[in-house]
The first five atom37 places (N, CA, C, CB, O) and aatype in JSON, in Angstrom:
{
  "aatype": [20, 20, 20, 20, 20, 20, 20, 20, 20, 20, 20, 20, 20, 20, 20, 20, 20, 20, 20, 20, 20, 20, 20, 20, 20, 20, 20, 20, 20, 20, 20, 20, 20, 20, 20, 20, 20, 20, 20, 20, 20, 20, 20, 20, 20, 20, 20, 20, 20, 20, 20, 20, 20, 20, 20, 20, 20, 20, 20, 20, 20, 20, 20, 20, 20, 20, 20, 20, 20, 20, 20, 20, 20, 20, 20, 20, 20, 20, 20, 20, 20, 20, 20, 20, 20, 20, 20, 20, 20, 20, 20, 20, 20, 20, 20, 20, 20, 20, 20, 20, 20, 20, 20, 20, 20, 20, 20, 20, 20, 20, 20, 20, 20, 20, 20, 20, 20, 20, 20, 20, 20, 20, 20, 20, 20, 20, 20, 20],
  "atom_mask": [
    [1, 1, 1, 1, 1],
    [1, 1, 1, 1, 1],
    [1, 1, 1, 1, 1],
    [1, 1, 1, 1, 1],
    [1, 1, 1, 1, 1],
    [1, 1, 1, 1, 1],
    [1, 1, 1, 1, 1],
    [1, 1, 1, 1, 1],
    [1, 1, 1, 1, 1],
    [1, 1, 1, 1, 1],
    [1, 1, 1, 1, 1],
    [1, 1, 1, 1, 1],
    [1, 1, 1, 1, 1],
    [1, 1, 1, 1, 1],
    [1, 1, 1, 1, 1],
    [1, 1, 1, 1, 1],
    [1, 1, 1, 1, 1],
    [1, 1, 1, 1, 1],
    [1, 1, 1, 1, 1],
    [1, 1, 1, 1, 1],
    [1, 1, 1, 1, 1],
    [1, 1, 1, 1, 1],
    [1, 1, 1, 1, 1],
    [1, 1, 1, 1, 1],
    [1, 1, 1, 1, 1],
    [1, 1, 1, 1, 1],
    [1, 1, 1, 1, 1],
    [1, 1, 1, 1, 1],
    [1, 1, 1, 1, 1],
    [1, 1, 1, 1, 1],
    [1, 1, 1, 1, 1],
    [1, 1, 1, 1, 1],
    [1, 1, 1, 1, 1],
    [1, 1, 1, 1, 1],
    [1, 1, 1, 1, 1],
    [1, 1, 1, 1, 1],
    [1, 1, 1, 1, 1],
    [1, 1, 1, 1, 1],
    [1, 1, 1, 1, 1],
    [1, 1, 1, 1, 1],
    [1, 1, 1, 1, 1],
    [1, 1, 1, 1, 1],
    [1, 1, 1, 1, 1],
    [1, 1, 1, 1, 1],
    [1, 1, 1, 1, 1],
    [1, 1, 1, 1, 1],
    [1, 1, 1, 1, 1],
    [1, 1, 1, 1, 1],
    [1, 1, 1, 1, 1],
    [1, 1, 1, 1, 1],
    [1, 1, 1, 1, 1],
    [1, 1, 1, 1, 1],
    [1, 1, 1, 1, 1],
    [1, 1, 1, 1, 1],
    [1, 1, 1, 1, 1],
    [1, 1, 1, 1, 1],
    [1, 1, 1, 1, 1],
    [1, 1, 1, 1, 1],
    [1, 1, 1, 1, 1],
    [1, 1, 1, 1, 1],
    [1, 1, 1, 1, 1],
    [1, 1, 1, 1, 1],
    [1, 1, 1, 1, 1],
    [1, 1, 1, 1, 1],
    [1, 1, 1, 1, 1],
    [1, 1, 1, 1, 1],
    [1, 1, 1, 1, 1],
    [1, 1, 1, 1, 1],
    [1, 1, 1, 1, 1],
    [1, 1, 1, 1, 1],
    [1, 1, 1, 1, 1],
    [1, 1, 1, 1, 1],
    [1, 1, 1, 1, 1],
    [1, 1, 1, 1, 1],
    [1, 1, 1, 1, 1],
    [1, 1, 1, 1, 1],
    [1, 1, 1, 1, 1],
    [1, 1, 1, 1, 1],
    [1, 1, 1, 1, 1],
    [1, 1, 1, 1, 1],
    [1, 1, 1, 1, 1],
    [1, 1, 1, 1, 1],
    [1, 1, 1, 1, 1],
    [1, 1, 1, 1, 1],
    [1, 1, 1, 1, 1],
    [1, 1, 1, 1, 1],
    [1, 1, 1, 1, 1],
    [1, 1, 1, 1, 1],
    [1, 1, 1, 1, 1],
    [1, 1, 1, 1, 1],
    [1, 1, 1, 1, 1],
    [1, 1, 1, 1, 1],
    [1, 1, 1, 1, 1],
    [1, 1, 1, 1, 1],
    [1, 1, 1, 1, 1],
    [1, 1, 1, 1, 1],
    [1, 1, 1, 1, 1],
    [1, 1, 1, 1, 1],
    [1, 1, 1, 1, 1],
    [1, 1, 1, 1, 1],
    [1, 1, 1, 1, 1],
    [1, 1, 1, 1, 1],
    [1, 1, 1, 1, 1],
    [1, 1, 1, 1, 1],
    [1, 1, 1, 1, 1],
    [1, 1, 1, 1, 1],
    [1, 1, 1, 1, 1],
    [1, 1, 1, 1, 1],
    [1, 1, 1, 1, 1],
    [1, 1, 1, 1, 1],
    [1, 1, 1, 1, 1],
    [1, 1, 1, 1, 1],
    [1, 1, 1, 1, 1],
    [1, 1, 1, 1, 1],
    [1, 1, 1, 1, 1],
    [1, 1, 1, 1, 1],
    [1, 1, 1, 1, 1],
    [1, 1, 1, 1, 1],
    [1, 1, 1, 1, 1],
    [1, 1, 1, 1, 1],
    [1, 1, 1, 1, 1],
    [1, 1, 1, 1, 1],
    [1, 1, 1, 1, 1],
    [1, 1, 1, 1, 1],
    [1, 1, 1, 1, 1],
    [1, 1, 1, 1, 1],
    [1, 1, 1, 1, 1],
    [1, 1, 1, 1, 1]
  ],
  "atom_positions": [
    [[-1.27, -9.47, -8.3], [-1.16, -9.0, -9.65], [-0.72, -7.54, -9.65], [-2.49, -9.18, -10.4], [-1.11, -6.66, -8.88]],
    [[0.12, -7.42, -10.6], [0.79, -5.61, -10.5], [-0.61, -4.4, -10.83], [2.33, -5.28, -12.21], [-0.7, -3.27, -10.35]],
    [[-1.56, -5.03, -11.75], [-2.5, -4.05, -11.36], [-3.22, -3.63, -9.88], [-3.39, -4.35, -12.12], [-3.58, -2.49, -9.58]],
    [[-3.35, -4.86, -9.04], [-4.02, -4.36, -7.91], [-2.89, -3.84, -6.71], [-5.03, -5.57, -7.38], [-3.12, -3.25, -5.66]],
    [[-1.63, -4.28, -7.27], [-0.2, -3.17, -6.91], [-0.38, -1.65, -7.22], [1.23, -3.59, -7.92], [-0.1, -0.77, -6.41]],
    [[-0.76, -1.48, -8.17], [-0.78, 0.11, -8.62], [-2.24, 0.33, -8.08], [-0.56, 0.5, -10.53], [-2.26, 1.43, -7.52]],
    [[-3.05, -0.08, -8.06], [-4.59, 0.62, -7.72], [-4.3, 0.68, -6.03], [-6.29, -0.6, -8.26], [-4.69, 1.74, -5.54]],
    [[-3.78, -0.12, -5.19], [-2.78, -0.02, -4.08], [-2.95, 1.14, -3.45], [-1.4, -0.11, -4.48], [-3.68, 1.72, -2.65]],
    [[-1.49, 1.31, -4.46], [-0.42, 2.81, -4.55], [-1.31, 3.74, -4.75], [0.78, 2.98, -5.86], [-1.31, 4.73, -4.01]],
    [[-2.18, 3.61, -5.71], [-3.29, 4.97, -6.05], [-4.05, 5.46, -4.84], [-4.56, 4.54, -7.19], [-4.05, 6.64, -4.48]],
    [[-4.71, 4.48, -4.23], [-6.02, 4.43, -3.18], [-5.08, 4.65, -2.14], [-7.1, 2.92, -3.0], [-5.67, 5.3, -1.28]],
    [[-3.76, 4.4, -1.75], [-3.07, 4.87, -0.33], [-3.09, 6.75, -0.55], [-1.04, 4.05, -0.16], [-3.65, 7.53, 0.22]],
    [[-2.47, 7.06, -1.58], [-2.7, 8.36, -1.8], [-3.97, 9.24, -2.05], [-2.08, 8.49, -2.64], [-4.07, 10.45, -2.26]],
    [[-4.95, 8.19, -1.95], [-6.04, 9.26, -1.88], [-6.27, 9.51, -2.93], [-5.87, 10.42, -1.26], [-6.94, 10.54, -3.01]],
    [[-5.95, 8.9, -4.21], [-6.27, 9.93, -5.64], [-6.99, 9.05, -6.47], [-4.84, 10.55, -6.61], [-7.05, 7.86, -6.16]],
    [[-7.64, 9.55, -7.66], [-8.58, 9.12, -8.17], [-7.97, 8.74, -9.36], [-9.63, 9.91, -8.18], [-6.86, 9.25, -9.51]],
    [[-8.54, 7.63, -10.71], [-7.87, 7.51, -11.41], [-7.63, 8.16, -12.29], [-7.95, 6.85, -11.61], [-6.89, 7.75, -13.18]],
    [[-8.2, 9.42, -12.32], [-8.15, 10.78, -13.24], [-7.3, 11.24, -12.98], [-9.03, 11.76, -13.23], [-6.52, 11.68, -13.82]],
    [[-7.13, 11.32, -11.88], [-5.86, 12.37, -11.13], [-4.58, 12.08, -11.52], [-5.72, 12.28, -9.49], [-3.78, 12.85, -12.04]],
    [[-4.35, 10.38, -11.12], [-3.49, 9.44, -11.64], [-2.63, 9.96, -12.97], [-4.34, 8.23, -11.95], [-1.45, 10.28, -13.11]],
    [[-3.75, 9.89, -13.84], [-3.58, 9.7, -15.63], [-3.24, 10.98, -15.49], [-5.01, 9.27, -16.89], [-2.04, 11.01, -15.76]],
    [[-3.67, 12.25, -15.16], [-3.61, 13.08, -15.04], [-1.79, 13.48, -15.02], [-4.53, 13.2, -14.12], [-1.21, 14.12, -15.89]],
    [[-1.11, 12.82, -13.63], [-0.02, 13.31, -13.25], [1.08, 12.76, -14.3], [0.19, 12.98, -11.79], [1.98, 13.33, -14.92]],
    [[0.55, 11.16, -14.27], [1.42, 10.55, -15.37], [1.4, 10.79, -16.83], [1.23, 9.32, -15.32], [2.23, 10.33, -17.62]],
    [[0.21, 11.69, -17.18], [0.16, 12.22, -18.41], [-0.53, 11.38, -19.79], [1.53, 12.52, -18.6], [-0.5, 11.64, -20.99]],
    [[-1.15, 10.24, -18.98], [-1.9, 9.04, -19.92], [-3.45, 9.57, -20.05], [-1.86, 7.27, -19.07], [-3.58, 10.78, -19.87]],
    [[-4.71, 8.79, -20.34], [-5.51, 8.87, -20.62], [-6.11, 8.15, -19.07], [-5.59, 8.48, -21.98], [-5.38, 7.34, -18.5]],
    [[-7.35, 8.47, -18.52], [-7.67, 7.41, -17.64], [-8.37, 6.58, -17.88], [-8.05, 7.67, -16.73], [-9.2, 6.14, -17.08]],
    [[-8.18, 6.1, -19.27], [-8.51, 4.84, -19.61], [-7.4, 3.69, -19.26], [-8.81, 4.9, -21.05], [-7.49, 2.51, -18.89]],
    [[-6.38, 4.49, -19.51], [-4.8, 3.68, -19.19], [-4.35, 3.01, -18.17], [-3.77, 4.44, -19.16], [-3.54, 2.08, -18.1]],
    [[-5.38, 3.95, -16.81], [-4.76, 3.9, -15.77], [-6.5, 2.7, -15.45], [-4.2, 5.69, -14.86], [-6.8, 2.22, -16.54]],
    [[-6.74, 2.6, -15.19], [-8.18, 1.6, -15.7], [-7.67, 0.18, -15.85], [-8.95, 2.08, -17.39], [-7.66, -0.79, -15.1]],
    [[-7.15, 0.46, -17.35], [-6.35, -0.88, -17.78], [-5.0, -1.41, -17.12], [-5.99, -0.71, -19.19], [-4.59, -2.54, -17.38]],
    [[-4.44, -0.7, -16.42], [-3.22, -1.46, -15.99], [-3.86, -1.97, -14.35], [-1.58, -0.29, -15.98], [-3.39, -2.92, -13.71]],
    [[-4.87, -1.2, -13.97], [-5.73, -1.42, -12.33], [-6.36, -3.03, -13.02], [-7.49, 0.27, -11.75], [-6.49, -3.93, -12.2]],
    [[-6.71, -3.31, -14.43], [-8.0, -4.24, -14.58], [-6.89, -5.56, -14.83], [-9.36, -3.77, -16.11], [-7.35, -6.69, -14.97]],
    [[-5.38, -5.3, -14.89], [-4.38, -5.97, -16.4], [-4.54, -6.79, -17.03], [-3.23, -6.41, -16.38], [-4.36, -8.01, -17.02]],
    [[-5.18, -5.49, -18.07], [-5.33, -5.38, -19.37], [-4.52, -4.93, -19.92], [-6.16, -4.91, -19.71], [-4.67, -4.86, -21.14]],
    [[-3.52, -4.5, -19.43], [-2.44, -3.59, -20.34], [-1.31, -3.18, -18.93], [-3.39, -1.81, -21.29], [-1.58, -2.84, -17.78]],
    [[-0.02, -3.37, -19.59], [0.87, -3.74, -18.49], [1.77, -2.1, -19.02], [1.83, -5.69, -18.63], [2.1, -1.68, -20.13]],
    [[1.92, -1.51, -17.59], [3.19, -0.14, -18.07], [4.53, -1.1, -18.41], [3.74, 1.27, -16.38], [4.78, -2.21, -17.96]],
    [[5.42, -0.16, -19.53], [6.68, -0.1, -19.27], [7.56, -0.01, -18.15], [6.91, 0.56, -19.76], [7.1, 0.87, -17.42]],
    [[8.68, -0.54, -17.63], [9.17, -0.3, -16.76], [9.64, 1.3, -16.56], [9.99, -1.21, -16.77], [9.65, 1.64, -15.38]],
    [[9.93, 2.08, -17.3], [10.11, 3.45, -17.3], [8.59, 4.05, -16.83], [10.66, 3.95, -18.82], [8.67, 5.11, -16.2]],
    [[7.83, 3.75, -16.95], [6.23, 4.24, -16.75], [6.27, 3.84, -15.06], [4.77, 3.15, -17.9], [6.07, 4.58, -14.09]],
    [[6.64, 2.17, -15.11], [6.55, 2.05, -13.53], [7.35, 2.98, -12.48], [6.99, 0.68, -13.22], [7.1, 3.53, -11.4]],
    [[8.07, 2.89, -13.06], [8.95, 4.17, -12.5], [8.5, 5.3, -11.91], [9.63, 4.73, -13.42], [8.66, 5.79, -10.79]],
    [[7.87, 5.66, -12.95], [7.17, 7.19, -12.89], [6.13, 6.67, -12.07], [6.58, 8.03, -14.44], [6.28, 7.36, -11.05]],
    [[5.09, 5.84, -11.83], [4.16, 5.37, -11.32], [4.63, 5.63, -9.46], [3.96, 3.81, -12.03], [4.21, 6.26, -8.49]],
    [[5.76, 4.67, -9.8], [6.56, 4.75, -8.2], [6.95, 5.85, -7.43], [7.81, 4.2, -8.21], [6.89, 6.05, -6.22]],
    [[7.34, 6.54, -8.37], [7.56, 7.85, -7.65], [6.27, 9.16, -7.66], [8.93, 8.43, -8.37], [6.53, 10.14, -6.94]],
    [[5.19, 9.17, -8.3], [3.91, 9.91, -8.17], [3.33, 9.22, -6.8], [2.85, 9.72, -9.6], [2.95, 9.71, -5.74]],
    [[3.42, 7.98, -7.24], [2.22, 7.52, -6.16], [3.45, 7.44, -4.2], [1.35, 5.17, -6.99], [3.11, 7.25, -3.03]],
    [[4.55, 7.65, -4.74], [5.64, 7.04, -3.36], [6.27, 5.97, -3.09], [5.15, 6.93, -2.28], [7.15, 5.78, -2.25]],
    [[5.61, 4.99, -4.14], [5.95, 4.03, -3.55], [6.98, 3.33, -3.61], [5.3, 3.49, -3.63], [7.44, 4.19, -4.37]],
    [[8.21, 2.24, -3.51], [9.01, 1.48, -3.8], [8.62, 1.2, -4.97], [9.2, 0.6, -3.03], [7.45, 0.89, -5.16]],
    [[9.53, 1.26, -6.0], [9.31, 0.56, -7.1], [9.25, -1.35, -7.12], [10.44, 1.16, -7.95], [8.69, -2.21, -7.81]],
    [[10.14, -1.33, -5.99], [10.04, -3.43, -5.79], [8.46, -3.47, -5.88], [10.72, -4.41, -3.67], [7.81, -4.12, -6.7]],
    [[7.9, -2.54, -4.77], [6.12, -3.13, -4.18], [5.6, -3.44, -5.58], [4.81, -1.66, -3.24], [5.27, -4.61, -5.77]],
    [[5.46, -2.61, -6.56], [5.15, -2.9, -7.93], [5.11, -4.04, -8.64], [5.77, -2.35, -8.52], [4.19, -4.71, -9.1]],
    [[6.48, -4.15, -8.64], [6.87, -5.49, -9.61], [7.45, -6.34, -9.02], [7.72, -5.34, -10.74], [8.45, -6.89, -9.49]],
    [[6.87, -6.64, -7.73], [7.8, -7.93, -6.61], [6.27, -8.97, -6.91], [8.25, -7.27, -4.09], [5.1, -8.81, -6.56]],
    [[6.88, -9.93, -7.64], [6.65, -11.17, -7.7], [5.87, -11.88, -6.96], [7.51, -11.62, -7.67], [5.03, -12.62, -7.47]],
    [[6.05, -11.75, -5.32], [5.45, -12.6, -4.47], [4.48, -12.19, -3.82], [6.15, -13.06, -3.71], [3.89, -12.89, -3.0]],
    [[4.02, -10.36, -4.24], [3.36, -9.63, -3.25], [2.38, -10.03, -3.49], [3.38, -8.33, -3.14], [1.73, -9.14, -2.94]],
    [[1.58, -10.72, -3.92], [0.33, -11.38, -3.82], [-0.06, -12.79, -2.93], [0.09, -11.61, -5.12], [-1.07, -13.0, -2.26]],
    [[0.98, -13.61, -3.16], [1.26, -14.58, -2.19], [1.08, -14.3, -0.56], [2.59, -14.92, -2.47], [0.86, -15.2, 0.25]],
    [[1.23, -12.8, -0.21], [1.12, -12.44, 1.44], [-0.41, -11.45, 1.19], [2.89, -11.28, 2.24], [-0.63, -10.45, 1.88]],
    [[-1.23, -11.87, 0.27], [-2.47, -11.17, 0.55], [-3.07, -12.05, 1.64], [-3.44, -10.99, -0.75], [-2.98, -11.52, 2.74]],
    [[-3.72, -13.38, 1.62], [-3.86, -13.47, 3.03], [-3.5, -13.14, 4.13], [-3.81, -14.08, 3.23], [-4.21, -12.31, 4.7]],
    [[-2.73, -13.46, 4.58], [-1.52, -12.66, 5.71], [-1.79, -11.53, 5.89], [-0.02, -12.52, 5.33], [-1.77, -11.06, 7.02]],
    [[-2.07, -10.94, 4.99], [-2.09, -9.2, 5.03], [-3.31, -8.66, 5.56], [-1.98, -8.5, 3.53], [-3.5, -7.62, 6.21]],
    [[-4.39, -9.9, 5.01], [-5.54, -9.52, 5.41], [-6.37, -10.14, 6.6], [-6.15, -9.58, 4.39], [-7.57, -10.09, 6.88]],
    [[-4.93, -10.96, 7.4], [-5.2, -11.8, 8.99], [-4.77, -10.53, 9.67], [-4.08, -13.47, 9.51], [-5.44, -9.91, 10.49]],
    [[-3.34, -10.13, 9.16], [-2.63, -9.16, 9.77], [-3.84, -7.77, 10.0], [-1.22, -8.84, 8.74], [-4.24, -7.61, 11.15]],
    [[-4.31, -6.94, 9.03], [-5.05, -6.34, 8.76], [-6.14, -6.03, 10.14], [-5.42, -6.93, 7.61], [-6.04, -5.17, 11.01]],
    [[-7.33, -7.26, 9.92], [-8.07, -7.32, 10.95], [-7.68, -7.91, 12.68], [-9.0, -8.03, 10.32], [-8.46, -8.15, 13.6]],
    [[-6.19, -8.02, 12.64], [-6.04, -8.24, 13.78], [-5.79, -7.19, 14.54], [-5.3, -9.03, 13.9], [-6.17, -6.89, 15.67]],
    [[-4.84, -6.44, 13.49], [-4.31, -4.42, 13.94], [-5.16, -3.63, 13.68], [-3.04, -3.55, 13.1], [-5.05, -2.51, 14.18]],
    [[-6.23, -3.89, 12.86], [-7.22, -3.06, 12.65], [-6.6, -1.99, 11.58], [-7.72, -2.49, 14.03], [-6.88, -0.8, 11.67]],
    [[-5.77, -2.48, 10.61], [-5.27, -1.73, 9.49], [-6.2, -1.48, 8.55], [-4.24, -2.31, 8.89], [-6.58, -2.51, 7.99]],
    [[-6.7, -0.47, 8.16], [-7.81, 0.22, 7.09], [-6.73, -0.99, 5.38], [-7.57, 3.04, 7.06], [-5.55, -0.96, 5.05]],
    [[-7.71, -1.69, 4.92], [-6.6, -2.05, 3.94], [-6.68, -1.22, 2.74], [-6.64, -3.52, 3.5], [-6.12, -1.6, 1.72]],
    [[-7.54, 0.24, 2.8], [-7.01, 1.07, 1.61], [-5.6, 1.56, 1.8], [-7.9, 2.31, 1.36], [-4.98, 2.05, 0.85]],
    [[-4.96, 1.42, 3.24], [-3.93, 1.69, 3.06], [-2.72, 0.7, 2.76], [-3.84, 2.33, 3.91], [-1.56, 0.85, 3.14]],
    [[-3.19, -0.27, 2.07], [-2.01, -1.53, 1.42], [-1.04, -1.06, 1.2], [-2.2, -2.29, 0.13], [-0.01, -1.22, 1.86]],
    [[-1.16, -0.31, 0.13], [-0.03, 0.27, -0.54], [1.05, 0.99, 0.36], [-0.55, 1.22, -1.52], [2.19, 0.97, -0.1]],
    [[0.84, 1.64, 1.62], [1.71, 2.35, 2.46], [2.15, 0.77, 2.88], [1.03, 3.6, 3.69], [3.24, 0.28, 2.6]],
    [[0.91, 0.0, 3.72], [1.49, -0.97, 4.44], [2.37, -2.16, 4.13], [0.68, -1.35, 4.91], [2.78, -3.02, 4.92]],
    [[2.59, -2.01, 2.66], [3.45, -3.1, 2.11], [4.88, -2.72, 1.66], [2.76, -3.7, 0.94], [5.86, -3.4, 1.36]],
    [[4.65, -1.24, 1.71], [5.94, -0.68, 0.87], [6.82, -0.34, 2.53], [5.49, 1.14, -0.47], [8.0, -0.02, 2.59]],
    [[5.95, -0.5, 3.68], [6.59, -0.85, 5.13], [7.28, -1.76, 5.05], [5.8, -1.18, 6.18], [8.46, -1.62, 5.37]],
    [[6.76, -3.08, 4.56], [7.06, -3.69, 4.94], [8.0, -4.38, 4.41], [6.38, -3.95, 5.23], [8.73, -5.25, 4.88]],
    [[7.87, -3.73, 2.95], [9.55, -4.02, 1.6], [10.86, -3.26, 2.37], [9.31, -2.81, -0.56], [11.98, -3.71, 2.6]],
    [[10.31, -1.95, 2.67], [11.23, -1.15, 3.61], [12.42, -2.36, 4.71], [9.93, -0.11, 4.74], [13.6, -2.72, 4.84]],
    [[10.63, -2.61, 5.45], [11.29, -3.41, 6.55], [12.55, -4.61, 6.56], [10.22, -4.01, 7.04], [13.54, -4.9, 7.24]],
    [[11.86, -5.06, 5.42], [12.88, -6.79, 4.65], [14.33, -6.56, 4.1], [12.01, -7.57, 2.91], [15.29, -7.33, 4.05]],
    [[14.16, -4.88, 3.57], [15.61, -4.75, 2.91], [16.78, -4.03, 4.58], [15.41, -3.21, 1.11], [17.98, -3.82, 4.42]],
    [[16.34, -3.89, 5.44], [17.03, -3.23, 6.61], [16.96, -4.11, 7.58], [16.47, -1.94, 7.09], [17.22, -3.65, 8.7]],
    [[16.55, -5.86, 7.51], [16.56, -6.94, 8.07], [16.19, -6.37, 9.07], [17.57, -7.74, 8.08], [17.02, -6.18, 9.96]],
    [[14.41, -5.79, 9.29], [14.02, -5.82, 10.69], [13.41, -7.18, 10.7], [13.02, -4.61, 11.18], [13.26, -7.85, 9.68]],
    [[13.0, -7.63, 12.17], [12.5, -9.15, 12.36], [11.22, -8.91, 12.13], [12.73, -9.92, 13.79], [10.74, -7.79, 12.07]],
    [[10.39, -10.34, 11.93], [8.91, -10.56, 12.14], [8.62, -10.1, 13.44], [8.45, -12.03, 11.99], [7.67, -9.32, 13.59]],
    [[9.36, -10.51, 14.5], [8.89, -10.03, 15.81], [9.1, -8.68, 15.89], [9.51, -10.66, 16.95], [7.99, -8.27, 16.24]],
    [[9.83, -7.71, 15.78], [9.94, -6.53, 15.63], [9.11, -5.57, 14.46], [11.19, -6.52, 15.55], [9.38, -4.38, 14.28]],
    [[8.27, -6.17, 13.86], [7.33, -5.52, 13.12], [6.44, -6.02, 13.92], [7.19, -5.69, 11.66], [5.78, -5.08, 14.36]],
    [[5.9, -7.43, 14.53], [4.61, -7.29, 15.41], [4.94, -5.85, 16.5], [4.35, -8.98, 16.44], [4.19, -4.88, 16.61]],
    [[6.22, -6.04, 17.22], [5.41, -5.42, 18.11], [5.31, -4.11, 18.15], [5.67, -5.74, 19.17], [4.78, -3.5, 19.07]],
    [[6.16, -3.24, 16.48], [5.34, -2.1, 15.95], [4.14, -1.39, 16.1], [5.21, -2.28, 15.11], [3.73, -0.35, 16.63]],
    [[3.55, -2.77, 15.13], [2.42, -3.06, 15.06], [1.25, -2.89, 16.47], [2.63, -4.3, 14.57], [0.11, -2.44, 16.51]],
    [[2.11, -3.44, 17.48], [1.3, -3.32, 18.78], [1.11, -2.56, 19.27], [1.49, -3.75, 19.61], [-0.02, -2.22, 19.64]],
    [[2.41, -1.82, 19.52], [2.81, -0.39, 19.65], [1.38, 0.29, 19.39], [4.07, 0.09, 18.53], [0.56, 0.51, 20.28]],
    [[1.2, 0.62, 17.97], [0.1, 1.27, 16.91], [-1.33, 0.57, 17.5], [0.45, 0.75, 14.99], [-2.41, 1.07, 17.2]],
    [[-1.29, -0.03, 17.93], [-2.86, -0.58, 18.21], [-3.06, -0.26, 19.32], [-3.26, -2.04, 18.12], [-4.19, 0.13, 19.59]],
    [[-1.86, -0.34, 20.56], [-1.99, 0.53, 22.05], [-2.44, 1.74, 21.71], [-0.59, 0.79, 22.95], [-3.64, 1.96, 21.85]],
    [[-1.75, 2.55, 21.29], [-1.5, 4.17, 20.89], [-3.18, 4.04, 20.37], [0.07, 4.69, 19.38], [-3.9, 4.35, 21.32]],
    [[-3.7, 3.8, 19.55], [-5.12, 3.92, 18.95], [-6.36, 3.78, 20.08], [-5.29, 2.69, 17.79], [-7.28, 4.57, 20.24]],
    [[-6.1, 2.55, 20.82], [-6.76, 2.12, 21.65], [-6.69, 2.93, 22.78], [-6.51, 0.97, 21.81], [-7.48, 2.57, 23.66]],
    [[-5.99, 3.92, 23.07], [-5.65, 5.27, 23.93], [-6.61, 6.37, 23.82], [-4.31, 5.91, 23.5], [-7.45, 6.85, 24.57]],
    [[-6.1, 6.68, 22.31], [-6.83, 7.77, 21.99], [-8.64, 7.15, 21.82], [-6.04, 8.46, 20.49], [-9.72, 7.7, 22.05]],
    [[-8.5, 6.59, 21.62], [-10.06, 5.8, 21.37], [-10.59, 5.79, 22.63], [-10.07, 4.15, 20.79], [-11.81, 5.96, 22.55]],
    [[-10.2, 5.65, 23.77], [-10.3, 6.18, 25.3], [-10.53, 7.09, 25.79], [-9.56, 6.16, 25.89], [-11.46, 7.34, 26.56]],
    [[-9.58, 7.87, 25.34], [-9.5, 9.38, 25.74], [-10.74, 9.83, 24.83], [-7.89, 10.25, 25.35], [-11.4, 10.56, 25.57]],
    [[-11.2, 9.77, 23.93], [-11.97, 10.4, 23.0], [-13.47, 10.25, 23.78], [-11.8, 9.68, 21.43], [-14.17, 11.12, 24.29]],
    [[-13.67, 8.73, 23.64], [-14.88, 8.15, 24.4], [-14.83, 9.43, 25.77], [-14.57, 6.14, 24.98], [-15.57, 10.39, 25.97]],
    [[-13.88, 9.04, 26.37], [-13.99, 9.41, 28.16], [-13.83, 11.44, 28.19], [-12.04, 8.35, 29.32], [-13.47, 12.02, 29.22]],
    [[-14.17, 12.19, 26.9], [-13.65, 13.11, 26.48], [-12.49, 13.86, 27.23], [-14.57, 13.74, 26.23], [-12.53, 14.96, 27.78]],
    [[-11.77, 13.25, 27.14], [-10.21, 13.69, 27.36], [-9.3, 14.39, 26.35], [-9.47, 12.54, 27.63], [-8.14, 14.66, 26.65]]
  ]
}
């Protein structure tokens, strides 16, 4: 649903929904209601939404992005992806679809990122 698209986008950035209403210049009741949808932005609003928060404007209003919430959330606990960061990790992965990288070439990104973690998570333990 495009509200839990924008609450997403909000929570990847770290900001609160005051802050939100704040930048976009609404009430944070507004920003409430389009997180709950109860009340849907204009496409000119999404806009503005897209570019405060960073994100692709597709991640917003793409149709199917709910359809890969499972997935997202196999994917998630397999890489050990924090899923407050959805909103970065999907607008990756809109990135990824329009520059025809492969499924296999985003796993082994992905792997990449979980070596690299599992390093420092080493080194840290072993204080290195």
């Amino acid at each position: 649903m495009l509200g839990e698209r924008i609450r997403h986008a909000r929570l990847a950035n770290n900001i609160s929904q005051k802050e939100l209403a704040g930048r976009m210049g609404v009430a944070q009741t507004t920003v409430s209601q389009w997180e709950n949808d109860s009340r849907e932005p204009d496409l000119k609003t999404l806009r503005r939404l897209a570019d405060v928060t960073g994100v692709n404007l597709a991640f917003l209003v793409e149709a199917d992005a709910d359809a890969g919430a499972k997935d997202r959330s196999r994917i998630y606990g397999e890489y050990g992806i924090d899923p407050k960061h959805d909103g970065v990790f999907l607008s990756m992965l809109s990135d990824a679809k329009r520059q025809n990288v492969s499924e296999n070439d985003l796993r082994l990104a992905l792997d990449f990122i979980r070596m690299a973690r599992t390093r420092e998570e080493d080194a840290r333990r072993d204080g290195r």
